[in-house]
C-alpha positions as CSV (number, residue, x, y, z in Angstrom):
1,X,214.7,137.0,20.5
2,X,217.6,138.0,23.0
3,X,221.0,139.1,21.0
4,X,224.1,140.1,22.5
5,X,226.8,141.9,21.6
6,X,230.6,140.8,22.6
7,X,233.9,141.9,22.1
8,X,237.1,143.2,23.3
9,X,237.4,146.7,24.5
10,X,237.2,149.1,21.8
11,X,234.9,146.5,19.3
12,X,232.4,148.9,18.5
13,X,229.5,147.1,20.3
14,X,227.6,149.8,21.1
15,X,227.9,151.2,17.5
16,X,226.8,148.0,15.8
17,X,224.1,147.6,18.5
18,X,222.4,151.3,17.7
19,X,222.8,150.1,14.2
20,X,221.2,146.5,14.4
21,X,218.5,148.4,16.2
22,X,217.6,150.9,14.2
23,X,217.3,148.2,11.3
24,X,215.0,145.9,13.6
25,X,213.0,148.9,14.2
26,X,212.5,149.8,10.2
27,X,211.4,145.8,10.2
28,X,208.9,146.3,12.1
29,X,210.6,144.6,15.2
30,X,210.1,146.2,18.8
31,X,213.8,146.6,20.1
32,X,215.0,146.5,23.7
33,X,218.6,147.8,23.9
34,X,220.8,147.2,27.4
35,X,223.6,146.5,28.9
36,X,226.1,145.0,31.3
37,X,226.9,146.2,33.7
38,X,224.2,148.9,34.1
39,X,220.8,147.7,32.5
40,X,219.2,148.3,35.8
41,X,218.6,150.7,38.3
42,X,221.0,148.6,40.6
43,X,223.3,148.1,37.9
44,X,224.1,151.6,37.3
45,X,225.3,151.5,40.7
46,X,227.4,148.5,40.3
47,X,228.9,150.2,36.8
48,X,230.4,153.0,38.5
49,X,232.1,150.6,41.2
50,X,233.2,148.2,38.7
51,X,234.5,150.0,36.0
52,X,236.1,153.0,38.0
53,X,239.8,153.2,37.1
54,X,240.7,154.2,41.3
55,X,238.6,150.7,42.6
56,X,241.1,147.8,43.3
57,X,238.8,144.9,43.2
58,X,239.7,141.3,44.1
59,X,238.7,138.8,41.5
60,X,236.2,136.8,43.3
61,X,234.3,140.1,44.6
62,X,234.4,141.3,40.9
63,X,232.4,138.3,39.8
64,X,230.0,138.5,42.4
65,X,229.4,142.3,41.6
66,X,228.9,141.2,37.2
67,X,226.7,138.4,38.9
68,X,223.8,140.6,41.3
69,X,224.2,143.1,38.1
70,X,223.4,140.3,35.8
71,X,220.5,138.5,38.6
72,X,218.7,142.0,38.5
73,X,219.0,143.1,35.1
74,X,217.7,139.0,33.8
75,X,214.8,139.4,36.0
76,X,213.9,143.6,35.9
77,X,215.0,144.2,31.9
78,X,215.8,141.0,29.7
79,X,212.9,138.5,30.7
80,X,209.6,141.1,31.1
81,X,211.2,142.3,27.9
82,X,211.2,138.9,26.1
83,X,207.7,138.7,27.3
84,X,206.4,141.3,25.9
85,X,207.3,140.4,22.4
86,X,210.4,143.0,22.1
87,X,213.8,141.8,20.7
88,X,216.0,142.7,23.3
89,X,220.0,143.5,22.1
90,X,222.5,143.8,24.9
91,X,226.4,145.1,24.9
92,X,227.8,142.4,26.7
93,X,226.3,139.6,28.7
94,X,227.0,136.4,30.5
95,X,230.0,135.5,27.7
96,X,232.0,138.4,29.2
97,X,231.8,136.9,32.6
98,X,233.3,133.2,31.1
99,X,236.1,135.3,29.0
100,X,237.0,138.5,31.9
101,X,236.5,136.2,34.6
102,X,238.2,133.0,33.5
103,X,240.6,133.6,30.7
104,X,241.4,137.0,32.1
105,X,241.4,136.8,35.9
106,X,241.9,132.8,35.8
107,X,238.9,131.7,37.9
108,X,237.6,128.4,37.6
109,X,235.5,127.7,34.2
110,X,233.3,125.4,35.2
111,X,232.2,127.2,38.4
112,X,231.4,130.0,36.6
113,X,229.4,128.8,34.3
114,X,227.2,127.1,37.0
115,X,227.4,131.0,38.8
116,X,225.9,132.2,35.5
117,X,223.4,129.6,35.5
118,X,222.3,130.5,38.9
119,X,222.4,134.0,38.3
120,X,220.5,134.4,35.1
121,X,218.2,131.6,35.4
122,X,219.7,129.9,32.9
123,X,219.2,132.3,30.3
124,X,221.8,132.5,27.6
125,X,221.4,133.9,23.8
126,X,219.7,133.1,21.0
127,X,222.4,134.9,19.0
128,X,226.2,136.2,19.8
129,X,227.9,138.3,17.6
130,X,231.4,138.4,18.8
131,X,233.5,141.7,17.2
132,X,236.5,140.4,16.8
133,X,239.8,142.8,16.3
134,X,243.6,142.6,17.5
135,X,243.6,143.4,21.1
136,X,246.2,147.0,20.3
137,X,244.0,148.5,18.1
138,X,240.5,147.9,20.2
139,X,242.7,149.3,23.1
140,X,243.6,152.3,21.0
141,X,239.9,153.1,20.4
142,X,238.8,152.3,23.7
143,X,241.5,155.1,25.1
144,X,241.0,157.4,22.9
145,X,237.4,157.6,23.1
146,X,237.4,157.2,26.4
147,X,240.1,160.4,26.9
148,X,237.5,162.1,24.3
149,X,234.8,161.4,26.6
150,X,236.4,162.1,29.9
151,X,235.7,158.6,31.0
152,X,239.3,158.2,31.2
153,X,239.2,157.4,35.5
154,X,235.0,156.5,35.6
155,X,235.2,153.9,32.9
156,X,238.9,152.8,32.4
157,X,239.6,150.1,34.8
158,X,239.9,147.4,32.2
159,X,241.0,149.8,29.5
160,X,244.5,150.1,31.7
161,X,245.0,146.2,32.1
162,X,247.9,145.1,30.0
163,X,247.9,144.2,26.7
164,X,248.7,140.2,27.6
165,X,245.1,140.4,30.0
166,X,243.4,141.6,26.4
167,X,245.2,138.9,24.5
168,X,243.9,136.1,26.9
169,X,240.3,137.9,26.5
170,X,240.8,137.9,22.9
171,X,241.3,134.1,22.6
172,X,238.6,132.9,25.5
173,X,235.9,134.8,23.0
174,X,237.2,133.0,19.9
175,X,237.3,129.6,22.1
176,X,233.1,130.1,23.1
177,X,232.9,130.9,19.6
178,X,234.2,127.6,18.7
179,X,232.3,126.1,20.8
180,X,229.3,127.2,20.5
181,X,226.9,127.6,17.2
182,X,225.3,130.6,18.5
183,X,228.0,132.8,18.1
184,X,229.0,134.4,14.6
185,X,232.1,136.2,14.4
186,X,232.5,139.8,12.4
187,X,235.6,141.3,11.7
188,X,235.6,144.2,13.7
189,X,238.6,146.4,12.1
190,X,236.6,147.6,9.1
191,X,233.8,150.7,9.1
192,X,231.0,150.7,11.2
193,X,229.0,150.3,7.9
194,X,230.9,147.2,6.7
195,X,230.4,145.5,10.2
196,X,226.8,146.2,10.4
197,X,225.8,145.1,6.6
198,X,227.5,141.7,7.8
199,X,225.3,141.6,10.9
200,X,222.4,142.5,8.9
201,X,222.8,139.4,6.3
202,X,223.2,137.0,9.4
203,X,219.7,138.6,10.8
204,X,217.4,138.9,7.4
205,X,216.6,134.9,7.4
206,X,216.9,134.6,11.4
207,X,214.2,137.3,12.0
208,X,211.2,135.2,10.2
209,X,211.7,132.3,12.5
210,X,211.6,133.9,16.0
């Protein structure tokens, strides 16, 4: 089973990730948690150019950086994972491509989606759980635990955006969403524990058919 984890900055992906796995782990379930970018050996090296708060990148070389991240990571991480049996859970995925790169840059839907397609193999979720929360206050976490981290120049590039670029990120995830059954939205403004417990009832009947 391949989940992913989406959201705007500051969702609490990672946090609800770490939980889901632990849970999956306790169910018996081999877990395979990742990421994008950075789920590869390559990856890592294409993180630290793309999220670097001192990198000006042009949109179109931006997308083809998320793409060779996401061509390596399919074929190195996600698919000999999925082959071995092992639920794999990743913090963002091909949906963060669609919503960054087209509501948020503007770049042509339809293109991308046949980019993805390309890139990935044509591999796309079993299961999106999209942490939804106002745009101010994921920015307010993502800052602050970024300045708490000192991640503030390494990892900030999309973190100092403007608030109008996380609005029109906001509404492309709740327009996938709608469009597409896979997805189940959680309200991302409440505890860690409250988010996870809702995760966890959407899994218990999902886990005995995969």
């Amino acid at each position: 089973m391949f989940i992913t984890f989406e959201g705007i900055e500051g969702a609490g992906k990672g946090t609800a990730m770490e939980r889901t796995s632990q849970w999956l782990d306790r169910q018996g379930r081999r877990t395979r948690l990742t990421r994008e970018p950075g789920g590869s050996a390559l990856g890592r090296e294409l993180r630290a150019l793309l999220l670097d708060r001192e990198q000006s990148i042009e949109p179109e070389a931006e997308l083809f950086l998320y793409l060779a991240d996401r061509a390596q990571h399919v074929r190195q991480i996600i698919r000999p994972a999925l082959a071995r049996g092992e639920t794999v859970l990743s913090d963002r995925y091909a949906d963060s491509t669609l919503v960054y790169q087209g509501y948020g840059r503007g770049l042509d839907m339809a293109a991308l989606i046949t980019l993805q397609t390309l890139a990935s193999g044509d591999l796309w979720p079993d299961l999106t759980f999209l942490l939804d929360l106002p745009p101010e206050t994921g920015l307010e976490r993502a800052r602050a635990r970024n300045k708490a981290l000192g991640l503030e120049r390494r990892e900030g590039r999309f973190e100092a955006e403007d608030l109008a670029f996380h609005r029109r990120i906001r509404q492309g995830y709740l327009a996938l969403a709608a469009q597409h059954p896979r997805f189940r939205i959680i309200d991302a403004g409440r505890s860690p524990e409250a988010v996870f417990q809702d995760i966890r009832l959407i899994l218990e009947p999902l886990i005995l058919l995969y």
